[in-house]
N, C-alpha and C positions, 0 to 999 in steps of 0.2 A: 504494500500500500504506500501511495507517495502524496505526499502534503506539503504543501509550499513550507517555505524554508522558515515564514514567522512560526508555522503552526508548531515545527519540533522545537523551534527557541521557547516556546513559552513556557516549558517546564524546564525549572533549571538546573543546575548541574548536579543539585544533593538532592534533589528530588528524584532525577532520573537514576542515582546512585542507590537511593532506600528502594526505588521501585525495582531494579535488576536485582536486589539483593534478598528481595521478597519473592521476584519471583522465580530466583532458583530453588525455592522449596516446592516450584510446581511442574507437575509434568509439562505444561505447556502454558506459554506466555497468558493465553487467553484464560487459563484455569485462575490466575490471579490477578484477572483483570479488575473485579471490584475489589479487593484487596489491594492494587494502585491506585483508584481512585479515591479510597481512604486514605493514605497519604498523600494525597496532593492537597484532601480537602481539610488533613490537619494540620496543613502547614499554608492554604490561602484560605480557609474559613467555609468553602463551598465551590462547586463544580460548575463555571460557567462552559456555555456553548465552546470558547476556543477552547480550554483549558479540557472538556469532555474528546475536543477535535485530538487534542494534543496526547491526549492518554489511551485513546483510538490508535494510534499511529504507530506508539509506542509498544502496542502490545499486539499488533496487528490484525484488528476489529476493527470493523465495518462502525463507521460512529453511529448509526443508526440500531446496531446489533447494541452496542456498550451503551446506548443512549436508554434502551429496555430494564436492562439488567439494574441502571442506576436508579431509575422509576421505579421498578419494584421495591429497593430496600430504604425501608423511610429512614435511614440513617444518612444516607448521599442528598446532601439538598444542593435543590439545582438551582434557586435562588437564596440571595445573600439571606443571614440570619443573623442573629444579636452577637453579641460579644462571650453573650453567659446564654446556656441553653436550660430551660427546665421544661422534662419532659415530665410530663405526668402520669401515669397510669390509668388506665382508663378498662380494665380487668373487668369481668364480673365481681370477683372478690374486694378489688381497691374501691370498685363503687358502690358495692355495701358498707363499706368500712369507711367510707366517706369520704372519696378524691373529690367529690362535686364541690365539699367545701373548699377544698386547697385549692379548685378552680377558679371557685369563687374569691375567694382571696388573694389570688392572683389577679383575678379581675379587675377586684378594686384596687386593688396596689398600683399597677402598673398601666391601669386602661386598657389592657388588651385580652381580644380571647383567648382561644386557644389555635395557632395555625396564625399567629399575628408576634410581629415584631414592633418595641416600643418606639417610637416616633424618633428617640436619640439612639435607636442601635445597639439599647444595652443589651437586652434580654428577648429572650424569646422563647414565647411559651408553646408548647407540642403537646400532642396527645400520642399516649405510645400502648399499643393494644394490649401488650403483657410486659412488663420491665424483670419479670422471671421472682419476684419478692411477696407472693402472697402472705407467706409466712412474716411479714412486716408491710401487710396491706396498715393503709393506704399509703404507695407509695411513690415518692420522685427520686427522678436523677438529676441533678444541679451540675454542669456541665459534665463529669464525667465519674462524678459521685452518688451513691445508690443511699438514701434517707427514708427512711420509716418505720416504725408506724408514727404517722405524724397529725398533729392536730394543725388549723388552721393558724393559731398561735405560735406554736412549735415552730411551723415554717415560714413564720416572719423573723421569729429568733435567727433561726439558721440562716434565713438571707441577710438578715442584718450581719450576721457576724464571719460568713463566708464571702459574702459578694461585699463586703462594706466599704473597701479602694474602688469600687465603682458606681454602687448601688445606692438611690438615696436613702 
């Protein structure tokens, strides 16, 4: 596959280093193909159209084949997102145990739903089908940290004192 010469500069050179080094643990470039894409998007925040071109090229998928695969897994966002991620749980069991409040209060905290980023780019709130924590339903992940069981209360605690260098 051949891509004009901006499309392979756009990934740059430690990027294309972590991705060759991931995907010698796979038989075939394409078997790690979203496992590159997760490196690229934790090192620029998310997967835009060049950048999905650019990891296409790299792994030698049809951008349209890698463009499916990054749609299906709601971890790859293909638009920009906040700075700080909270994903919520949205479970049978987190919504007995009551994520609707933590929703709720993130509602009003931040004025946004869920599937909405705050106006300054801090935060961004997701709903995530199972976070795998029933056993500490209801529960979130704060960028890359797994909390629960948590009251409404609880998790203004925590964002206060986790997200506090960014967070009002």
């Amino acid at each position: 596959m051949s891509h004009s010469k901006d499309i392979r500069s756009m990934l740059s050179e430690h990027e294309k280093d972590m991705i060759n080094e991931e995907l010698s643990h796979y038989p075939t470039k394409r078997a790690g193909a979203v496992e590159a894409l997760m490196i690229v998007q934790r090192q620029r925040g998310w997967i835009s159209d060049d950048l999905l071109l650019a990891v296409a090229d790299h792994v030698d998928m049809a951008p349209a084949e890698l463009d499916r695969s990054a749609t299906f897994y709601n971890l790859i966002f293909r638009q920009p997102v906040g700075r700080h991620l909270v994903l919520v749980c949205n479970s049978v069991t987190c919504w007995l145990m009551g994520a609707d409040r933590l929703r709720e209060r993130l509602r009003s905290r931040f004025g946004i739903d869920a599937g909405e980023t705050s106006a300054d780019s801090r935060i961004t709130v997701l709903p995530n089908v199972c976070l795998g924590a029933c056993d500490r339903a209801p529960a979130v992940l704060i960028d890359e940290t797994l909390h629960g069981p948590l009251t409404a209360d609880e998790l203004d605690r925590l964002l206060d004192s986790s997200l506090s260098e960014t967070l009002p």
